[in-house]
Chimera marker file (.cmm) of the C-alpha trace (Angstrom):
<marker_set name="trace">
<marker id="1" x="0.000" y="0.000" z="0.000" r="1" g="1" b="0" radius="0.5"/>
<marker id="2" x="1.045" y="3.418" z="-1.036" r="1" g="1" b="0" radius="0.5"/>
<marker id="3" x="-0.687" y="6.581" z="1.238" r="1" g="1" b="0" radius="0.5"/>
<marker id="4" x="0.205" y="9.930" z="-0.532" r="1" g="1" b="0" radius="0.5"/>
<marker id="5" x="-1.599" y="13.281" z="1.011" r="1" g="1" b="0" radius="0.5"/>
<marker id="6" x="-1.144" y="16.524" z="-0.836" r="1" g="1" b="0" radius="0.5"/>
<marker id="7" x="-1.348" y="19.985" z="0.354" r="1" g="1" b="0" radius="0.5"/>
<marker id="8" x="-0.116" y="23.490" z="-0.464" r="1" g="1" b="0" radius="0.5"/>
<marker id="9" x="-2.972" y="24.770" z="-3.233" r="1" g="1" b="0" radius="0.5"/>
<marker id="10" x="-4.776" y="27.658" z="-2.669" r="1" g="1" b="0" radius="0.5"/>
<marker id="11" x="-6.323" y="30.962" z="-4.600" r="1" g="1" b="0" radius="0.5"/>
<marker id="12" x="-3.740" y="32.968" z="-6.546" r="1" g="1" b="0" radius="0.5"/>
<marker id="13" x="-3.273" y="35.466" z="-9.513" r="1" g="1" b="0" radius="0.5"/>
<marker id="14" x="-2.447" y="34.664" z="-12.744" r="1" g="1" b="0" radius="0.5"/>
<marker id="15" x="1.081" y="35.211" z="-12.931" r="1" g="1" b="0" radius="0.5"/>
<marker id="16" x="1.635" y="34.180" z="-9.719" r="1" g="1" b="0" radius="0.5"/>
<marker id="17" x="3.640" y="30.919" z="-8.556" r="1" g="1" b="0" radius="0.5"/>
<marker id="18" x="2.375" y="28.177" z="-5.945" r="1" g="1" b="0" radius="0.5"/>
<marker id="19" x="4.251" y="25.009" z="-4.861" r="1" g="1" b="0" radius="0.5"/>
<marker id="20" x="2.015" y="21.728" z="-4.521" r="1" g="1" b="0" radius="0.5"/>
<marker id="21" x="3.388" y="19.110" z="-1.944" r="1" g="1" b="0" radius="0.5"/>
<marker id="22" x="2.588" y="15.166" z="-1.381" r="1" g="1" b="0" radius="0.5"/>
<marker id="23" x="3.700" y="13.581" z="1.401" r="1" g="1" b="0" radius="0.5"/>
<marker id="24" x="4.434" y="9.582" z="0.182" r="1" g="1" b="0" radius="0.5"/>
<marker id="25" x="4.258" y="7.105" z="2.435" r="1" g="1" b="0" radius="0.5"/>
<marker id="26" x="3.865" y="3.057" z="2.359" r="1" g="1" b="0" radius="0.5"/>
<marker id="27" x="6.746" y="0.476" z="2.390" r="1" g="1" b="0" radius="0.5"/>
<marker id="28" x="7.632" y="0.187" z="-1.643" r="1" g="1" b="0" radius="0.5"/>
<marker id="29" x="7.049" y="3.591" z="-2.866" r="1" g="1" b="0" radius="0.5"/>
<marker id="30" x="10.529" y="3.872" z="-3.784" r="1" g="1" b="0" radius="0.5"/>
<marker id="31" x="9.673" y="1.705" z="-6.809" r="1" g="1" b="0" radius="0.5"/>
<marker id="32" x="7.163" y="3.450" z="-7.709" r="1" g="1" b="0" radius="0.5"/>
<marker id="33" x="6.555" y="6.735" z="-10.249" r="1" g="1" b="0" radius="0.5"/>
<marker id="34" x="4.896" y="9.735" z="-8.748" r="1" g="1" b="0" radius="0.5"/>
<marker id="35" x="2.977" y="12.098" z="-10.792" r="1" g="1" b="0" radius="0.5"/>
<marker id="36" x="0.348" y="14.986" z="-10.797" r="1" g="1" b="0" radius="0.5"/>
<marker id="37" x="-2.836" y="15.033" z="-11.995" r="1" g="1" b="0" radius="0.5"/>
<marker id="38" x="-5.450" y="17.420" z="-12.666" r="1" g="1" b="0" radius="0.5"/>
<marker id="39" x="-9.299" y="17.713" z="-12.504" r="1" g="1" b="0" radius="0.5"/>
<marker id="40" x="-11.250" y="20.463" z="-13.702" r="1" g="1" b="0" radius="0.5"/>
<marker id="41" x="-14.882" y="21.216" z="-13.459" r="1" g="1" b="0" radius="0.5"/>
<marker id="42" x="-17.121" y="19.071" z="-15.851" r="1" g="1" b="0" radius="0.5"/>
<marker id="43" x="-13.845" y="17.937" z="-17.745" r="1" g="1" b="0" radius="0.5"/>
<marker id="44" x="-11.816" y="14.499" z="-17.304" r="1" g="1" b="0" radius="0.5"/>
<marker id="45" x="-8.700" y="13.902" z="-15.454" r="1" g="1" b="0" radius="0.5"/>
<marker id="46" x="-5.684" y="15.395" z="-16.730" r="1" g="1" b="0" radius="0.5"/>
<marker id="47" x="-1.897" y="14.273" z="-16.255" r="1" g="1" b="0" radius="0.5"/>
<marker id="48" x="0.178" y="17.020" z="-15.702" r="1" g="1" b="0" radius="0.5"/>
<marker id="49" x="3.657" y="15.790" z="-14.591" r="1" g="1" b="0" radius="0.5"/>
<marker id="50" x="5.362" y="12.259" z="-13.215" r="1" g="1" b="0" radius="0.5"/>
<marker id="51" x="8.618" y="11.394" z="-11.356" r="1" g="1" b="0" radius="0.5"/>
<marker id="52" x="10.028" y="8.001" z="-11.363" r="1" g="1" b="0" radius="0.5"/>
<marker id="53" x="11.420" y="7.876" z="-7.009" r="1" g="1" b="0" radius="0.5"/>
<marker id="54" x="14.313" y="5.654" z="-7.984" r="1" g="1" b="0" radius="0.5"/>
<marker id="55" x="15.815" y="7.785" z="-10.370" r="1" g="1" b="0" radius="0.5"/>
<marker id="56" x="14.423" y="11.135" z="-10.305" r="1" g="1" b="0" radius="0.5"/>
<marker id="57" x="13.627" y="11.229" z="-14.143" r="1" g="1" b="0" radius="0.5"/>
<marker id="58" x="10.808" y="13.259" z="-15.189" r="1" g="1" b="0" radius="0.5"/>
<marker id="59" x="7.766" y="14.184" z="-17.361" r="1" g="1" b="0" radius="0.5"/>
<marker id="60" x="6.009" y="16.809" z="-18.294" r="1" g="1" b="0" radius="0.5"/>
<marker id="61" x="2.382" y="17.280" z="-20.121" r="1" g="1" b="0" radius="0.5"/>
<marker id="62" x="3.169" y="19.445" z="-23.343" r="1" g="1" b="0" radius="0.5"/>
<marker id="63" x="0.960" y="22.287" z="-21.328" r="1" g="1" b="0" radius="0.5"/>
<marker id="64" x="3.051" y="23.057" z="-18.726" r="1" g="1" b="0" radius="0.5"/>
<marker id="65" x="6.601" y="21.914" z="-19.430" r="1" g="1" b="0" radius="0.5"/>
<marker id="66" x="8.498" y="25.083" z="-19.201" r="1" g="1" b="0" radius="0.5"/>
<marker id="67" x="6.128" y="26.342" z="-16.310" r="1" g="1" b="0" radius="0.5"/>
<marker id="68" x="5.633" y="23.787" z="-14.003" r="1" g="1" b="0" radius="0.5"/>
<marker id="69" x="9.050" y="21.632" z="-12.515" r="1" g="1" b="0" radius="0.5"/>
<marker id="70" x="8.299" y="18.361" z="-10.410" r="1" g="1" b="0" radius="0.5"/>
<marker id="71" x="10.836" y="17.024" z="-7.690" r="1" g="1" b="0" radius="0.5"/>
<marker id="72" x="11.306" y="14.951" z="-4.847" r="1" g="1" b="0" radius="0.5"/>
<marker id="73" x="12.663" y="15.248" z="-1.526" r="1" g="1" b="0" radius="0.5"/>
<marker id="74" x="14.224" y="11.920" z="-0.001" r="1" g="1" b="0" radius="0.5"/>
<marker id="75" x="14.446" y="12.567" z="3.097" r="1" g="1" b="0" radius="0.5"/>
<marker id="76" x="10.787" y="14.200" z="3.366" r="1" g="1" b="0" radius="0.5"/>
<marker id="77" x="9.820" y="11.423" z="1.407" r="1" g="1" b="0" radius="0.5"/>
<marker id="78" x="7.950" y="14.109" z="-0.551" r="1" g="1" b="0" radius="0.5"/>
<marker id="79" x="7.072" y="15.020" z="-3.931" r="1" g="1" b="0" radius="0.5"/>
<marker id="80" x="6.595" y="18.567" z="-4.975" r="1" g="1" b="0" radius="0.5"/>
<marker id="81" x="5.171" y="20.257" z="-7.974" r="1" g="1" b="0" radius="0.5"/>
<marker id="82" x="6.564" y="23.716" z="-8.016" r="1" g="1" b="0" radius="0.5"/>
<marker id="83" x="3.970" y="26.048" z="-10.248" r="1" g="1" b="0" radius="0.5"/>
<marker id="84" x="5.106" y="29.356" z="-12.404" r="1" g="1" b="0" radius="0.5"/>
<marker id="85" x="3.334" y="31.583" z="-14.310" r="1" g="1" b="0" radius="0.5"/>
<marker id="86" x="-0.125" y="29.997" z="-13.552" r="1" g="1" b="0" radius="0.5"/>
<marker id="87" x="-2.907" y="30.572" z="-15.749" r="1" g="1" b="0" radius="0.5"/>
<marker id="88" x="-7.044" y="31.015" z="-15.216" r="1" g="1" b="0" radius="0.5"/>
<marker id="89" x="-6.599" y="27.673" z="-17.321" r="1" g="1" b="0" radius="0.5"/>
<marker id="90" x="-4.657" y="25.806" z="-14.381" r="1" g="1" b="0" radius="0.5"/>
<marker id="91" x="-7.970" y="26.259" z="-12.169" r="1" g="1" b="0" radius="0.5"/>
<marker id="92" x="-8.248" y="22.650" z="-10.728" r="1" g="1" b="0" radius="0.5"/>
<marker id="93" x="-8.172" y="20.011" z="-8.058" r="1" g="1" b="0" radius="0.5"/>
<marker id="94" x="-4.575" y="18.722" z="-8.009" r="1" g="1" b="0" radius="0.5"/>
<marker id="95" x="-4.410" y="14.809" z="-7.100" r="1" g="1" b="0" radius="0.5"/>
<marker id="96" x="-0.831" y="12.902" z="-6.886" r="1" g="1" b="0" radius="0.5"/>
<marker id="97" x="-1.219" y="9.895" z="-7.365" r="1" g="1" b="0" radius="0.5"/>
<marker id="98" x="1.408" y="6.208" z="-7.421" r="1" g="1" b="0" radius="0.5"/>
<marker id="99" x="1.887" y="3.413" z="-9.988" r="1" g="1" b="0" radius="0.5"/>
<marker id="100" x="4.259" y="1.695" z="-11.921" r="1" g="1" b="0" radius="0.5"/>
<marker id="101" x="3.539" y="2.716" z="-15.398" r="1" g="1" b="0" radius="0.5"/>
<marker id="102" x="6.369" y="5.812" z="-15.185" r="1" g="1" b="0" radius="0.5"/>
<marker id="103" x="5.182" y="8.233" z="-17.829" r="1" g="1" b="0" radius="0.5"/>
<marker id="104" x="1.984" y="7.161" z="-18.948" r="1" g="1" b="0" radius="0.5"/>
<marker id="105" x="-0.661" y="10.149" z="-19.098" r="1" g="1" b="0" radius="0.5"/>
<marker id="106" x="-4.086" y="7.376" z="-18.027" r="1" g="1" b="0" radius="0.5"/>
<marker id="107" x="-5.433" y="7.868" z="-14.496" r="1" g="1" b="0" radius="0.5"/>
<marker id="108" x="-6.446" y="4.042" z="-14.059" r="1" g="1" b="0" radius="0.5"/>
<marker id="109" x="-3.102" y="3.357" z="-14.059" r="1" g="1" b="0" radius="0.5"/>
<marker id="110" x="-2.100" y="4.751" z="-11.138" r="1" g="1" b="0" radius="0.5"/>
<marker id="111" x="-3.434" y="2.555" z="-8.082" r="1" g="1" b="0" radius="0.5"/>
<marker id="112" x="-3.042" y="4.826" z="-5.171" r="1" g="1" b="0" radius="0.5"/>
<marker id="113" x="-3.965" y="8.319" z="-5.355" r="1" g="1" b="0" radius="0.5"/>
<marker id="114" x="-4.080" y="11.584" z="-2.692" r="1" g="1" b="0" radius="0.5"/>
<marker id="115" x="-7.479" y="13.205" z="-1.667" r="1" g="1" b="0" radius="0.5"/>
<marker id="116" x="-6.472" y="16.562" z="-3.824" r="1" g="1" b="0" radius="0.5"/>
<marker id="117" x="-5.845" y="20.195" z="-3.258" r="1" g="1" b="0" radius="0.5"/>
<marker id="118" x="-7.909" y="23.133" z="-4.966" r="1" g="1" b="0" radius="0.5"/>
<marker id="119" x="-5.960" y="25.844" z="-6.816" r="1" g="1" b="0" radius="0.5"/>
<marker id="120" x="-7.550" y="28.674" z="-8.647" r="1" g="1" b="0" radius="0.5"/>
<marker id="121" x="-6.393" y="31.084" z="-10.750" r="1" g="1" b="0" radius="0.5"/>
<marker id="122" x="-7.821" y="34.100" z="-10.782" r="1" g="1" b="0" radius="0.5"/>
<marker id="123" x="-7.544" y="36.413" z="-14.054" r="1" g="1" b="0" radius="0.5"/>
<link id1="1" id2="2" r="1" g="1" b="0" radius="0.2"/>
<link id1="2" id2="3" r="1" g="1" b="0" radius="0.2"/>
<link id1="3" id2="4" r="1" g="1" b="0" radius="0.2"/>
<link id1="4" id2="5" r="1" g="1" b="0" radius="0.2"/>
<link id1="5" id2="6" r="1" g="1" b="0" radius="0.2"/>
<link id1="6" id2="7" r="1" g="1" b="0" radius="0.2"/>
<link id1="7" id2="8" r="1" g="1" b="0" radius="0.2"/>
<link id1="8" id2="9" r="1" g="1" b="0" radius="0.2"/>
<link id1="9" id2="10" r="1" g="1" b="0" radius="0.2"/>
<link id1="10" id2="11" r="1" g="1" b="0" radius="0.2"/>
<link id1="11" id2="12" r="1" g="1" b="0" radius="0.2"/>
<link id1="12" id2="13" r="1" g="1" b="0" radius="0.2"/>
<link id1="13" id2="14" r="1" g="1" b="0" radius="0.2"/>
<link id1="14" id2="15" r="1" g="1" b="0" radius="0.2"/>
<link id1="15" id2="16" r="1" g="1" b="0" radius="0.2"/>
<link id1="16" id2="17" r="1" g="1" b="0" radius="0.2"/>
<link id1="17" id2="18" r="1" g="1" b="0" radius="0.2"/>
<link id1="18" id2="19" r="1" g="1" b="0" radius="0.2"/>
<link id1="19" id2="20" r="1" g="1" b="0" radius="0.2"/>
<link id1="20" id2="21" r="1" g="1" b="0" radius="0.2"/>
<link id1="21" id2="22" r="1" g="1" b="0" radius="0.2"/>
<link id1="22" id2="23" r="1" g="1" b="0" radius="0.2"/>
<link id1="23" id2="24" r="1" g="1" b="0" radius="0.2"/>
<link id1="24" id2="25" r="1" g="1" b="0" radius="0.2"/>
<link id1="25" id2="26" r="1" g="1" b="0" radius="0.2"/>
<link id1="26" id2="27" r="1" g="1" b="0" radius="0.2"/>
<link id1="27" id2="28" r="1" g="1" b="0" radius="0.2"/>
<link id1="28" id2="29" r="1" g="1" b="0" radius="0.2"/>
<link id1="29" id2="30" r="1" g="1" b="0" radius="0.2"/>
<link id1="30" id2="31" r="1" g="1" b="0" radius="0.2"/>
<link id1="31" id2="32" r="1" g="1" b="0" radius="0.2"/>
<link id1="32" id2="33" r="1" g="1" b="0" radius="0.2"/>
<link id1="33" id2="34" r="1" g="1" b="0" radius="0.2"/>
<link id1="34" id2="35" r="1" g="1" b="0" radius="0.2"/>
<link id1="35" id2="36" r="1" g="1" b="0" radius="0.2"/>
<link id1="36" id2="37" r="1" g="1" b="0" radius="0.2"/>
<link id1="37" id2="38" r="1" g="1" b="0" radius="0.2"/>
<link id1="38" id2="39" r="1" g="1" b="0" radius="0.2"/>
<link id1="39" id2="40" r="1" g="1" b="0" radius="0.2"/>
<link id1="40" id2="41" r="1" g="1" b="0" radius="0.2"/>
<link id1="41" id2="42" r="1" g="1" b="0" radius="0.2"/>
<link id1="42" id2="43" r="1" g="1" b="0" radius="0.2"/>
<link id1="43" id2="44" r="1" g="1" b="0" radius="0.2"/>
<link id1="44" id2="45" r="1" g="1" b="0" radius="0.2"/>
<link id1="45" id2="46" r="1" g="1" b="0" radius="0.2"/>
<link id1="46" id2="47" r="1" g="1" b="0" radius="0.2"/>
<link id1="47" id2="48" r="1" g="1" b="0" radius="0.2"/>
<link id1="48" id2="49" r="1" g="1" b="0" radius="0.2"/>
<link id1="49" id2="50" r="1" g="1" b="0" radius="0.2"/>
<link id1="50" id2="51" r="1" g="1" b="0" radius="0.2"/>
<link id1="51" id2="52" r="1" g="1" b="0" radius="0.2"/>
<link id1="52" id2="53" r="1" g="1" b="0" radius="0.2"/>
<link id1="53" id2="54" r="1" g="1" b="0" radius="0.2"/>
<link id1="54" id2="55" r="1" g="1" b="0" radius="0.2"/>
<link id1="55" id2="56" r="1" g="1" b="0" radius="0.2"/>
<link id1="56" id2="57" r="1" g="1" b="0" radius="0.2"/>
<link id1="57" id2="58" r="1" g="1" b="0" radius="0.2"/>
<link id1="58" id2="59" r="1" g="1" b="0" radius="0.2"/>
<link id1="59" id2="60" r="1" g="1" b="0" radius="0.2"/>
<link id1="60" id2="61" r="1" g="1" b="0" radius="0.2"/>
<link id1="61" id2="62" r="1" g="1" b="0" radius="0.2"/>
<link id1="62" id2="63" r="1" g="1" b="0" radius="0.2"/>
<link id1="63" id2="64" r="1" g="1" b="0" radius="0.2"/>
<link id1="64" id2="65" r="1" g="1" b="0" radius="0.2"/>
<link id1="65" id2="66" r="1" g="1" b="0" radius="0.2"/>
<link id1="66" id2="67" r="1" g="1" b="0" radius="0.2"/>
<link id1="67" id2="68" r="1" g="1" b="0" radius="0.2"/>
<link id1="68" id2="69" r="1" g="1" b="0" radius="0.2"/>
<link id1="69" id2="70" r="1" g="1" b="0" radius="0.2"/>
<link id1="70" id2="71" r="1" g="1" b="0" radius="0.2"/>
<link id1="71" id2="72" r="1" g="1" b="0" radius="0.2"/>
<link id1="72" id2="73" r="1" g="1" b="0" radius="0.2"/>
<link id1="73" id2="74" r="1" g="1" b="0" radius="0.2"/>
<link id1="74" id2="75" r="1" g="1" b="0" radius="0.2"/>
<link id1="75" id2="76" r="1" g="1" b="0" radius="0.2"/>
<link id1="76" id2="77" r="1" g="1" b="0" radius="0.2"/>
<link id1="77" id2="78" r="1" g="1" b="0" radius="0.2"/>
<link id1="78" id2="79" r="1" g="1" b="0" radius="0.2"/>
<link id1="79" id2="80" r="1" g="1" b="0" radius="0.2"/>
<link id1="80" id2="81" r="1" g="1" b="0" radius="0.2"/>
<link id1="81" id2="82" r="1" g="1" b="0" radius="0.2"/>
<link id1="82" id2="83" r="1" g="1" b="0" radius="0.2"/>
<link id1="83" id2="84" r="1" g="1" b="0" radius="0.2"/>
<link id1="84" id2="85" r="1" g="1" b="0" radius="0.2"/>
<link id1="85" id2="86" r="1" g="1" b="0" radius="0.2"/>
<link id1="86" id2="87" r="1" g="1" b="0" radius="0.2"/>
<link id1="87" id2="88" r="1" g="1" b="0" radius="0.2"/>
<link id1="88" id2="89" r="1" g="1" b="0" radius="0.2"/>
<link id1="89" id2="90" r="1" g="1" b="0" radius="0.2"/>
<link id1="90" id2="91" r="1" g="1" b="0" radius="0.2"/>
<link id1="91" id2="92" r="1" g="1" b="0" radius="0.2"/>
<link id1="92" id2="93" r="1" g="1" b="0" radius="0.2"/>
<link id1="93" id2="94" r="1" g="1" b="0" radius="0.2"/>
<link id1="94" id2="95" r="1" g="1" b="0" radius="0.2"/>
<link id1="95" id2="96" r="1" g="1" b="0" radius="0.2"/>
<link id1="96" id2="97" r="1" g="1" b="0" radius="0.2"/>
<link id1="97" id2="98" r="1" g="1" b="0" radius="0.2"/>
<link id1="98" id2="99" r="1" g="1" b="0" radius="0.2"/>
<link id1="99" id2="100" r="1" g="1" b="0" radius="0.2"/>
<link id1="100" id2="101" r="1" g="1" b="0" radius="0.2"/>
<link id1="101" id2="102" r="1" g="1" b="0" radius="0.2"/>
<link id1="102" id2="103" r="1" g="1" b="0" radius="0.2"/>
<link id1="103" id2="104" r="1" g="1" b="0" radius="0.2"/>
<link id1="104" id2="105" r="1" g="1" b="0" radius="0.2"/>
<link id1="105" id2="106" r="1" g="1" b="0" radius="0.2"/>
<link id1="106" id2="107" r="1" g="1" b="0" radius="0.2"/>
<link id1="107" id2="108" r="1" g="1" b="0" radius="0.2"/>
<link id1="108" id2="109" r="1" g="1" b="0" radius="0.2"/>
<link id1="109" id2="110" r="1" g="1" b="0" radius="0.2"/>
<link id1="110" id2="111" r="1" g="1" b="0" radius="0.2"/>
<link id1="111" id2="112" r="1" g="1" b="0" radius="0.2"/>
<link id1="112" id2="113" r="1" g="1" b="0" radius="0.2"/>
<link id1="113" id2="114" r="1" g="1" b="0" radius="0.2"/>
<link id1="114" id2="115" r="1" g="1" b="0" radius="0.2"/>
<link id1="115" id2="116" r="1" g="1" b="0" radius="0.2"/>
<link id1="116" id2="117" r="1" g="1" b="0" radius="0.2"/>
<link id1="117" id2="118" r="1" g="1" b="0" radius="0.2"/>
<link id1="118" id2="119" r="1" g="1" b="0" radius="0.2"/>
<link id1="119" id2="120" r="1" g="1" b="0" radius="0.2"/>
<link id1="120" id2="121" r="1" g="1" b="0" radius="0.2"/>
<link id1="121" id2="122" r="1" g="1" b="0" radius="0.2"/>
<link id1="122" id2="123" r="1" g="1" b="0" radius="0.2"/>
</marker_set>
């Protein structure tokens, strides 16, 4: 079993930055990728960005490579998503969620996921 629990979202400007933590827990996370996810009203789960633990290699959705940077802290056994330059468009529930499948963008395969944090942008 893999526990993750995210926090740090919030209201913000556009423009503005925010950094998105998940605290990862559970005796074989190591082995396991950690991304971010995204949920907006009345639209389907979106992948935003994924970090394999062992190795620290990342991924990045097309929409926010170059804004958004993902990274891990060992010791905190915590993943963060740091977030630049947010957008009205960014307005969602952030989830992290675990799995093996490192880099693919489909929710189901991910087996453990967070409750999720709320960040909106405002314009």
């Amino acid at each position: 079993q893999v526990q993750l629990v995210e926090s740090g979202g919030g209201l913000v400007q556009a423009g503005d930055s925010l950094r998105l933590s998940c605290a990862v827990s559970g005796r074989t996370f190591t082995n396991y990728a950690v991304a971010w996810f995204r949920q907006a009203p009345g639209r389907e789960r979106e992948f935003v960005s994924a970090i394999l633990w062992s190795t620290g290699s990342t991924y990045y959705s097309d929409s926010v490579k170059g804004r958004f940077t993902i990274s891990r802290d060992n010791a905190k056994n915590t993943v963060y998503l740091q977030m630049n330059s947010l957008k009205p468009g960014d307005t969602a529930v952030y989830y992290c969620a675990a799995g093996r499948a490192f880099g693919s963008l489909t929710p189901r395969n991910y087996p453990y996921w967070g409750q999720g944090t709320q960040v909106t942008v405002s314009s």
